[in-house]
C-alpha positions as CSV (number, residue, x, y, z in Angstrom):
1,X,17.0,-99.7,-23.9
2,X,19.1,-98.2,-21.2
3,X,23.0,-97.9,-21.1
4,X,24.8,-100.3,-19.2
5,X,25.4,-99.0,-16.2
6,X,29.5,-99.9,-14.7
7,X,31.0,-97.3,-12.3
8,X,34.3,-97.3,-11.3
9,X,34.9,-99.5,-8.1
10,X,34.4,-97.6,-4.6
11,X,37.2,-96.9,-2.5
12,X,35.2,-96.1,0.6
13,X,35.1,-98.4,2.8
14,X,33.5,-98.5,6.7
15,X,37.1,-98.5,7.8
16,X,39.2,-96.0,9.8
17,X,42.2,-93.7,8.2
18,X,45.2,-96.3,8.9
19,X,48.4,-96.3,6.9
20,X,46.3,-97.2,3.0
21,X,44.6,-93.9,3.7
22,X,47.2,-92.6,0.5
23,X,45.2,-95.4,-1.9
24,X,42.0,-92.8,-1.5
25,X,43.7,-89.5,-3.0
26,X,47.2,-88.8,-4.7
27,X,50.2,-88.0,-2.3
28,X,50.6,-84.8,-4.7
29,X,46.9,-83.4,-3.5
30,X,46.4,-80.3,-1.5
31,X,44.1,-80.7,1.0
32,X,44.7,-77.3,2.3
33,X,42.7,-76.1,-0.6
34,X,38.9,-76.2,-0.3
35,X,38.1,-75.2,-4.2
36,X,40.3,-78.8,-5.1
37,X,38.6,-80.6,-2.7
38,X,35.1,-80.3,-3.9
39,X,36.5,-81.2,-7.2
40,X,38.1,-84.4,-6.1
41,X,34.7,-85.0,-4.6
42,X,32.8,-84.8,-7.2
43,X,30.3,-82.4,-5.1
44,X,27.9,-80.7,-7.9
45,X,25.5,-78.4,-6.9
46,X,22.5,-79.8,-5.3
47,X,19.3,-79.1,-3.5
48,X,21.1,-78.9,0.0
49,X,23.7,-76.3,-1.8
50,X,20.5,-74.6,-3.7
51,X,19.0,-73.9,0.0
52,X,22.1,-72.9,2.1
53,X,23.5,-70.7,-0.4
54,X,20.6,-68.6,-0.7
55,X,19.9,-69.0,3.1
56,X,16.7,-70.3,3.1
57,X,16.7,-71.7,6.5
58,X,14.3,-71.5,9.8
59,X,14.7,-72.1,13.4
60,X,12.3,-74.6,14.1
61,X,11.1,-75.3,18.0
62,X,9.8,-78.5,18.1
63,X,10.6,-82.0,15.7
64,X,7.0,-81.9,14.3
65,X,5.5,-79.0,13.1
66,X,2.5,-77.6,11.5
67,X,2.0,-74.8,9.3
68,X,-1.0,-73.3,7.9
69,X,-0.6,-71.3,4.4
70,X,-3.1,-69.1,3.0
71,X,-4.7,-70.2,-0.1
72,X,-5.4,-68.2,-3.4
73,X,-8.6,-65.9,-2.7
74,X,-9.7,-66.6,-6.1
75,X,-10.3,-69.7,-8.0
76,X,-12.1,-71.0,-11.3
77,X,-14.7,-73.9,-11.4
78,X,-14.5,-77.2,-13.2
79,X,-17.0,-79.0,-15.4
80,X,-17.8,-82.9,-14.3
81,X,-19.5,-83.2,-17.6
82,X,-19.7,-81.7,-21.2
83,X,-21.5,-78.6,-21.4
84,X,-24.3,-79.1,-24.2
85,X,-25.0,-76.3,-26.9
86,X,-28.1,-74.4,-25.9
87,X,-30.3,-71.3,-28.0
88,X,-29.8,-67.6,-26.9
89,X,-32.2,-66.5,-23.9
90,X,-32.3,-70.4,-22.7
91,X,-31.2,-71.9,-19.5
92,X,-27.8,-73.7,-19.6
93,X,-27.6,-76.8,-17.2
94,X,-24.1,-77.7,-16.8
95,X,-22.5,-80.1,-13.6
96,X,-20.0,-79.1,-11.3
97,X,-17.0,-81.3,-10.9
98,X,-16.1,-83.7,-8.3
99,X,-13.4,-81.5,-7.0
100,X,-16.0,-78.6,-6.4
101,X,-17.4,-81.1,-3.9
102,X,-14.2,-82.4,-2.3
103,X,-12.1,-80.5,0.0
104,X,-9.3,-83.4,0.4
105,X,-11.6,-86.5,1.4
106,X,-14.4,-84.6,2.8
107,X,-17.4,-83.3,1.3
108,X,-17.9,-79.3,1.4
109,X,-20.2,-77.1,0.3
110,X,-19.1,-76.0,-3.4
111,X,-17.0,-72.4,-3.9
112,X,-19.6,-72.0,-6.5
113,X,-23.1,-70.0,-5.2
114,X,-26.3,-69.4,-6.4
115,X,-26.4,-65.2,-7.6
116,X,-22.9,-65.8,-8.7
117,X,-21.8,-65.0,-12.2
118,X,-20.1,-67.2,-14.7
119,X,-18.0,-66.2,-18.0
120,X,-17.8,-68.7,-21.2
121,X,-15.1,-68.0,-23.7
122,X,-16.5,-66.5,-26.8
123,X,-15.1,-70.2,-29.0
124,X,-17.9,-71.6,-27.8
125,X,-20.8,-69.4,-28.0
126,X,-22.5,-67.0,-31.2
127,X,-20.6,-64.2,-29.8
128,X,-16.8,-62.2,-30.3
129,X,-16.7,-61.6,-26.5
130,X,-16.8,-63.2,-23.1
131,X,-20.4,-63.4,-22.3
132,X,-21.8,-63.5,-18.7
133,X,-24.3,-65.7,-17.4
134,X,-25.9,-65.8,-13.8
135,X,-25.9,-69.1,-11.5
136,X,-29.5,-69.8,-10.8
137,X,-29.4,-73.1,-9.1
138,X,-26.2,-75.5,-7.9
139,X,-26.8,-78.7,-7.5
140,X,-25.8,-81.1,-4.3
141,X,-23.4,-82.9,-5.5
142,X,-21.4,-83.8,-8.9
143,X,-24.2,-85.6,-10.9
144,X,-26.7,-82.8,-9.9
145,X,-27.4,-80.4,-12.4
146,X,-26.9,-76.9,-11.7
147,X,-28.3,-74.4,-13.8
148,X,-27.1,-70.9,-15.4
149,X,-28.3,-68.0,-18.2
150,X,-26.8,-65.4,-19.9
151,X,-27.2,-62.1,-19.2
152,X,-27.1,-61.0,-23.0
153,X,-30.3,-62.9,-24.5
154,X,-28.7,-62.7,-27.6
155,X,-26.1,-65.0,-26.3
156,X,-26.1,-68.8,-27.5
157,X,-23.9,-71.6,-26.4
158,X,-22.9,-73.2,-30.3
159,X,-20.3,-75.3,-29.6
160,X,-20.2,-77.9,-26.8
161,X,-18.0,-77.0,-23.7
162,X,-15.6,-79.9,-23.3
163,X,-15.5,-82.1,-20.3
164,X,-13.3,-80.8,-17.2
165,X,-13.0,-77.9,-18.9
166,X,-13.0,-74.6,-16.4
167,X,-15.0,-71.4,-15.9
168,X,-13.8,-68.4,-14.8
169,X,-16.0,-67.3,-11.7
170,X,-17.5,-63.2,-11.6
171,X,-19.0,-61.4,-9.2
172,X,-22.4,-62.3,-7.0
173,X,-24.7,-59.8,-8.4
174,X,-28.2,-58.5,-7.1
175,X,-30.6,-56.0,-7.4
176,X,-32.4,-53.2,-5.3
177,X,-33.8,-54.8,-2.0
178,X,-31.6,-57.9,-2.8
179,X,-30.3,-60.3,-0.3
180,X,-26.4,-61.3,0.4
181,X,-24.8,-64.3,-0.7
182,X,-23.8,-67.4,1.3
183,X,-20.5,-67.0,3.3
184,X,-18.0,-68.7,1.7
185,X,-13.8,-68.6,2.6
186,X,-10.4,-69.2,1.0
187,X,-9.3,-71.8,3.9
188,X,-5.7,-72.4,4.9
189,X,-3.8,-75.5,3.8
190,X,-1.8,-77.1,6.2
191,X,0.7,-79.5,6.3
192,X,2.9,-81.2,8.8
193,X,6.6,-81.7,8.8
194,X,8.9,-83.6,10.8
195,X,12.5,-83.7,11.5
196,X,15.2,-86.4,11.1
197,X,18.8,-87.2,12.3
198,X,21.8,-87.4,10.3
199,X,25.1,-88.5,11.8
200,X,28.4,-89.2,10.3
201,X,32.2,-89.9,11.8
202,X,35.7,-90.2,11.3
203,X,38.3,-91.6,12.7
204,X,41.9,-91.2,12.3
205,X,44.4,-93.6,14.1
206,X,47.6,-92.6,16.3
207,X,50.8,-92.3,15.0
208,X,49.7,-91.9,11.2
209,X,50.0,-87.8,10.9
210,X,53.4,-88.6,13.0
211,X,54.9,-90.5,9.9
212,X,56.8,-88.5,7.4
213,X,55.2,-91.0,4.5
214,X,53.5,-88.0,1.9
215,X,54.1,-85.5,0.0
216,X,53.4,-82.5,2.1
217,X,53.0,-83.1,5.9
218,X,51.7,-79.7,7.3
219,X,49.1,-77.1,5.8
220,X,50.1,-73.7,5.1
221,X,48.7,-73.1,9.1
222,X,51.1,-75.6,10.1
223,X,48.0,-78.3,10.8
224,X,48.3,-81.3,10.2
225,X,47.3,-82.3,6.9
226,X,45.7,-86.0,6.8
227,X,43.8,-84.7,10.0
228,X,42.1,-81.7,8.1
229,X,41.3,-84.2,5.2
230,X,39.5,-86.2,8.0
231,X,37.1,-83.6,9.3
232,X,36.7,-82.1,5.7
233,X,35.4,-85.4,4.2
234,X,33.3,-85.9,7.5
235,X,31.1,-82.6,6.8
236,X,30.8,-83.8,2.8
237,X,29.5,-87.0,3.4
238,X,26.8,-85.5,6.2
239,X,25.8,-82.2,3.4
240,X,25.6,-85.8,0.5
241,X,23.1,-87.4,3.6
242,X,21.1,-84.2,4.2
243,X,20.3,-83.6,0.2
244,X,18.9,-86.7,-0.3
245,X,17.2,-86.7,2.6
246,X,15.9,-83.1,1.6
247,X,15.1,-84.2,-1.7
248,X,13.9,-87.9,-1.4
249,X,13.2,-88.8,2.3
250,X,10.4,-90.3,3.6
251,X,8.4,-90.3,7.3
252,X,8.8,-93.5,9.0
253,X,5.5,-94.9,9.5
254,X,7.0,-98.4,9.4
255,X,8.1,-98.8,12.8
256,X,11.8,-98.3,12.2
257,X,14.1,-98.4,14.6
258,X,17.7,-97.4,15.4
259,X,20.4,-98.2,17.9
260,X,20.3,-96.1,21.1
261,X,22.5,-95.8,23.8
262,X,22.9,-98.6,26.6
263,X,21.9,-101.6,23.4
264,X,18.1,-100.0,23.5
265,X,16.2,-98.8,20.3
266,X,14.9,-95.7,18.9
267,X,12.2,-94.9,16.6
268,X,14.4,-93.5,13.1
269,X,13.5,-89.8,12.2
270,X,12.4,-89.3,8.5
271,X,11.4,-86.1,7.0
272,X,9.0,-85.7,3.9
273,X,12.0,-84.5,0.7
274,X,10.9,-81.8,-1.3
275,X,10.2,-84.4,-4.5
276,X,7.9,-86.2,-2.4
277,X,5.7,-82.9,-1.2
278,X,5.5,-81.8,-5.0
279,X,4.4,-85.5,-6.5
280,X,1.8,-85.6,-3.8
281,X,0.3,-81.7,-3.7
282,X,2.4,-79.9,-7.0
283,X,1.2,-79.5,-10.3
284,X,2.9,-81.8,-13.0
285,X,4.1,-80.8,-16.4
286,X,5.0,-83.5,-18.5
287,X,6.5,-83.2,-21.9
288,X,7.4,-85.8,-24.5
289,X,10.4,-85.4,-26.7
290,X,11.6,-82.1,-25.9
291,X,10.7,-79.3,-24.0
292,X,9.9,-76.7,-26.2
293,X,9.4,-72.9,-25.7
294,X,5.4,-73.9,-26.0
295,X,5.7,-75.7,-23.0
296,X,7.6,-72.3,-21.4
297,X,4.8,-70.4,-22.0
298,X,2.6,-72.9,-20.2
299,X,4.4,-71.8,-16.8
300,X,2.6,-68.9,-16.5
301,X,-1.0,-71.0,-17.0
302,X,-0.1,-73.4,-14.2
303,X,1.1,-70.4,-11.6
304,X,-1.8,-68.7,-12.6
305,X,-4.3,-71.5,-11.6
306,X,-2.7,-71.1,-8.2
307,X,-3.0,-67.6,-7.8
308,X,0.9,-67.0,-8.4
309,X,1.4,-63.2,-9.2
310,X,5.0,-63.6,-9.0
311,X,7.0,-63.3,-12.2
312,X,10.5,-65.1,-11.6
313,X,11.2,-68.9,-10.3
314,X,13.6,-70.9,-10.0
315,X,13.7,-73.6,-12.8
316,X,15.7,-76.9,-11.1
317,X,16.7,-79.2,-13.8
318,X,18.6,-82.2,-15.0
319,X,21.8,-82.0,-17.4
320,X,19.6,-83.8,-20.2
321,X,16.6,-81.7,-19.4
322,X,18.7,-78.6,-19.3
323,X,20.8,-79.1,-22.6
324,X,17.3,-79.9,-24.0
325,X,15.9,-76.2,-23.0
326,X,19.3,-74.3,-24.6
327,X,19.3,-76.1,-27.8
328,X,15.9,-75.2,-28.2
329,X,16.7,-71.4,-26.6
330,X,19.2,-70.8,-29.0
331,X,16.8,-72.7,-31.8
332,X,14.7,-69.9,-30.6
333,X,17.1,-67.1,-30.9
334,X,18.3,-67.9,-34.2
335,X,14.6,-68.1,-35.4
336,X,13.8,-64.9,-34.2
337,X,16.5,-62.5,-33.9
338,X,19.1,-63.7,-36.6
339,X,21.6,-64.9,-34.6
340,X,22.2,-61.2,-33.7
341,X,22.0,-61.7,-29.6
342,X,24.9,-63.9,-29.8
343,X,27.4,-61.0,-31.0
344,X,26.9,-59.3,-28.2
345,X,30.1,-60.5,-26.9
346,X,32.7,-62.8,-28.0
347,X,32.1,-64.3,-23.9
348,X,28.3,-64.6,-24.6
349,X,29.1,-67.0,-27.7
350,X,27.8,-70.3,-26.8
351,X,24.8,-72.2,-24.9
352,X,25.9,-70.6,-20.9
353,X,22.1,-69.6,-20.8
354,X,21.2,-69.8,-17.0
355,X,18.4,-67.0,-17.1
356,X,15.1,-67.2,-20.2
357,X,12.1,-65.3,-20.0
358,X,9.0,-65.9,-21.6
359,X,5.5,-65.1,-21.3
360,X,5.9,-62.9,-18.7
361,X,8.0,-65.3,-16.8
362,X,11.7,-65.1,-15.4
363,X,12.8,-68.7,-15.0
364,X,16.5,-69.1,-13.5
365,X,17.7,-72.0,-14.6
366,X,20.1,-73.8,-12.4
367,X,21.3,-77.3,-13.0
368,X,21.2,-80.3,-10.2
369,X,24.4,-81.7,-11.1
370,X,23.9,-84.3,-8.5
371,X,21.0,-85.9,-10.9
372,X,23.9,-86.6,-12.9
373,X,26.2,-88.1,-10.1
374,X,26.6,-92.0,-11.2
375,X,27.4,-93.2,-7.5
376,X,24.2,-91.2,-6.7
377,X,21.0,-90.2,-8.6
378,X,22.5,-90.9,-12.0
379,X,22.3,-94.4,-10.4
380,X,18.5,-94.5,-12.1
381,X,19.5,-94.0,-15.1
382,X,17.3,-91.0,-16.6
383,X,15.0,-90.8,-13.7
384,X,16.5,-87.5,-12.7
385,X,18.4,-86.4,-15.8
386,X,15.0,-85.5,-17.8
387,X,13.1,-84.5,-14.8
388,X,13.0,-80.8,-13.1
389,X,11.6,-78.4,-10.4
390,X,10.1,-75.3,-11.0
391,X,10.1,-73.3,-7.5
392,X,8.0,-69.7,-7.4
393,X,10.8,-67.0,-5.9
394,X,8.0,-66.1,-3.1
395,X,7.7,-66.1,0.9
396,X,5.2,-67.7,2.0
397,X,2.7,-66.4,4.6
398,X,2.4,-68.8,7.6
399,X,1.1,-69.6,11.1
400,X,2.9,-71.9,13.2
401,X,4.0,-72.2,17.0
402,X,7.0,-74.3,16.0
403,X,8.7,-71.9,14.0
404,X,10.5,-69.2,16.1
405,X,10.0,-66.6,14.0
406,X,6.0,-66.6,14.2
407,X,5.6,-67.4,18.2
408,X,2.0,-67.9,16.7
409,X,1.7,-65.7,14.7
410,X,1.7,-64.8,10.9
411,X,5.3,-64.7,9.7
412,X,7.1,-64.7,6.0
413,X,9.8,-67.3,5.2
414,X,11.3,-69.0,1.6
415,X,8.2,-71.4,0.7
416,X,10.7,-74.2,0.4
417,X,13.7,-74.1,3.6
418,X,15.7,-76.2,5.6
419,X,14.4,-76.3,9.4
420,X,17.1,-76.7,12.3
421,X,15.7,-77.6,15.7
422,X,17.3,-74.5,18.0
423,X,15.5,-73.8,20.8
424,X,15.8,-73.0,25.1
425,X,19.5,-72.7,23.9
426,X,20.1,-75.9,22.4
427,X,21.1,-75.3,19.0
428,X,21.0,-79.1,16.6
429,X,21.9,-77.3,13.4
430,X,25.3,-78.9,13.4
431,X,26.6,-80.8,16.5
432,X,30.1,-81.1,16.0
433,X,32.5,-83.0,18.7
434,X,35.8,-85.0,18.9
435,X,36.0,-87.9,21.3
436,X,39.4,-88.6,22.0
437,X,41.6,-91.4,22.7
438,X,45.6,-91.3,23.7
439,X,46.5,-88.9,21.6
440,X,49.5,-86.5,20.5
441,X,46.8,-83.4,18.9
442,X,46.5,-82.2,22.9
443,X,42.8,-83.1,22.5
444,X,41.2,-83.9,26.3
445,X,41.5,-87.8,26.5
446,X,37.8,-89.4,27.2
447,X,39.1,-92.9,26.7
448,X,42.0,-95.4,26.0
449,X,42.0,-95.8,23.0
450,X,45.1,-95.1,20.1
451,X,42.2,-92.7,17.8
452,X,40.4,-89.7,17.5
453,X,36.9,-90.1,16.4
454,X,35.1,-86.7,14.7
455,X,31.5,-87.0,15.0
456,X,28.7,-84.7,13.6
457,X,25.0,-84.7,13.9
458,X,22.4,-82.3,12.8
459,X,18.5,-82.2,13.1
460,X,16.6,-81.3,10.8
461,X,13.4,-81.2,8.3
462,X,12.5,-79.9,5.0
463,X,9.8,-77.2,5.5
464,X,7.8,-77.2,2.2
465,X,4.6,-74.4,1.8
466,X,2.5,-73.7,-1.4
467,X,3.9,-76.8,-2.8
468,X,0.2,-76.4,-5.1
469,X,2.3,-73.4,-6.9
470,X,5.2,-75.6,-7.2
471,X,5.7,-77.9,-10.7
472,X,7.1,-81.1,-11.1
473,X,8.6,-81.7,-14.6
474,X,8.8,-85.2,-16.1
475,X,9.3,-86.6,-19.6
476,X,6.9,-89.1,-21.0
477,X,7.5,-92.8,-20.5
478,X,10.3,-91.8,-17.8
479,X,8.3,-92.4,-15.3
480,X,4.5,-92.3,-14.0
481,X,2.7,-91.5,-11.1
């Protein structure tokens, strides 16, 4: 049963700064230092702090874009059926999955072709090896048999090949005065993104930086204080809009609307969050209790099945997921080395384990810490805390007139950035602007009103490619999809 859930009571309120603005933070607070406040806000590392940080960031040229991503050359092929047991020198019929039909909704002709070659692992046949056997015939769709025969007529089939079990592909193969194969490609995958609009103010009223009513009046620059505090708590709550919007946001194909100017109405931007993009195109790695180092050494299988080559990702994880993996790292560690790694140094003592490879892999751990925020994601209970991202460290190859980079053609950026609409020198990557009232700061006055609004607005979208090599990673009985 889940915990009772009972935050503290909000303080923010959609009110201006007024004379109660000292009920928000202690008069002894700093403002001045930016280290403090991201502590009093709570701010833990997110997915809009994981992106800027590393700069993973595009000009983009339009507010819909499309991108086309070249796919893995290779690829195996699935069995719709069980693969019966079958004598040495004997023709094997087997049936090609569903998928090997299916390119998204529309039927294609299969990757599979007649002359090409097919290996079966030696646990099901008579012999220690691989053995090779030749596609003779392939049939038109999923409940048509297709046919194969080994090339060793020694070789048997002995134990039945399960159900949706795969088959590594080999080369087509001919003899003297043979023909060519059918044509076949690797194809593109595309996908579309769009951008959205997020807008935040502030407002501080006349007279109140005037009063001598706190601790400390002026910053070390001389500015004044409550005014800094204003714009600094402005840009947190539009980064807090942007990650979840990067992480969780959706397109509006509800017919949403927003207020425009002169009392008319706008269609609301959404973009697609990364979250979204990996539950609908990712792999999916679920585990039940724990997550063990078993299920670290099943990275490698799922990058593999994408044509991944790379060897270090970035592993995205909750606080329960991630104190899951170091008790069972340092389980590991103890089992296998004696405990000896951890005397390496008296600062190495302890469960600070942010990089752990195995099976070829380099996984960087990094913890969400907003998963854990209770006004925030922690808000759904363990939804987040068990759950994970793990993000291949690659560029992706892409085509696309609406990044500025490619004008069209092929161009490499991060596989997973943040797109800013900047273009015929307009740049919407953060539209920052004061209108002012009658005011002391020397600000231009634009109206007659006692305040000073701060207003910011950026455009944006989350630009997702090879999100097939990307892994979603879920508990059991967390949640489905």
């Amino acid at each position: 049963m889940a915990a009772s859930f009972n935050p503290v009571a909000s303080t923010t309120n959609g009110i201006s700064y007024g004379s109660n603005w000292a009920s928000i933070f202690s008069i002894e607070f700093e403002p001045q230092v930016w280290q403090e406040w991201y502590k009093q806000f709570g701010k833990g590392f997110d997915l809009f702090d994981f992106l800027s940080i590393a700069g993973q960031s595009v000009s983009i040229k339009s507010d819909q874009i499309t991108s086309f991503t070249d796919q893995a050359i290779e690829k195996p092929v699935q069995m719709n059926a069980e693969v019966a047991t079958v004598v040495a020198a004997a023709t094997c019929t087997f049936y090609l999955h569903d998928n090997e039909y299916l390119q998204g909704a529309t039927a294609v002709t299969p990757h599979l072709r007649v002359g090409d070659t097919l290996f079966v692992d030696p646990q099901y046949t008579n012999m220690d090896v691989p053995t090779q056997w030749q596609v003779l015939t392939i049939g038109d769709t999923s409940s048509d048999a297709s046919t194969m025969k080994a090339f060793d007529k020694l070789a048997a089939i002995t134990t039945a090949i399960p159900i949706d079990s795969y088959l590594m592909v080999g080369p087509y193969v001919t003899g003297r005065k043979g023909g060519q194969p059918a044509a076949r490609s690797t194809g593109t995958t595309s996908d579309t993104f769009y951008s959205t609009i997020t807008a935040e103010s502030g407002e501080i009223v006349g007279g109140i930086n005037a009063k001598e009513t706190y601790r400390q009046t002026r910053d070390k620059s001389g500015n004044a204080v409550l005014f800094n505090k204003m714009q600094v708590e402005t840009e947190f709550q539009v980064n807090a809009g942007m990650d979840k919007q990067l992480f969780l946001g959706q397109v509006n194909d509800n017919s949403l609307t927003s207020v425009a100017k002169g009392s008319s109405t706008t269609a609301t931007k959404g973009t697609k969050g990364l979250w979204h993009h990996v539950d609908d195109d990712g792999m999916e790695l679920e585990y039940s209790t724990e997550f063990s180092t078993d299920h670290f050494d099943s990275i490698k299988d799922y990058l593999r099945t994408q044509g991944v080559t790379d060897t270090e990702v970035s592993f995205l994880a909750g606080s329960s997921l991630l104190k899951n993996i170091e008790n069972n790292v340092l389980s590991f560690i103890r089992e296998y080395s004696g405990g000896s790694d951890l005397m390496k140094s008296m600062n190495d003592v302890g469960a600070n384990i942010r990089t752990f490879q195995k099976n070829g892999i380099t996984n960087n751990l990094c913890e969400l810490a907003s998963f854990d925020n209770a006004n925030t994601y922690g808000v759904m209970d363990d939804y987040f805390r068990n759950a994970g991202l793990i993000i291949p460290m690659s560029l992706a190859t892409v085509k696309s007139d609406g990044i500025n980079e490619s004008a069209g053609n092929k161009v490499k950026i991060p596989n997973v950035s943040i797109g800013y609409l900047n273009n015929n020198n307009e740049n919407r990557e953060r539209m920052v602007g004061f209108e002012s009232g009658m005011n002391g700061y020397g600000l231009p006055i634009v109206n007659e009103w006692d305040t000073v609004e701060y207003h910011i607005k950026s455009e944006y979208m989350m630009v997702a490619n090879l999100v097939n090599q990307m892994i979603k990673i879920h508990k059991s009985g967390t949640y489905s999809t």
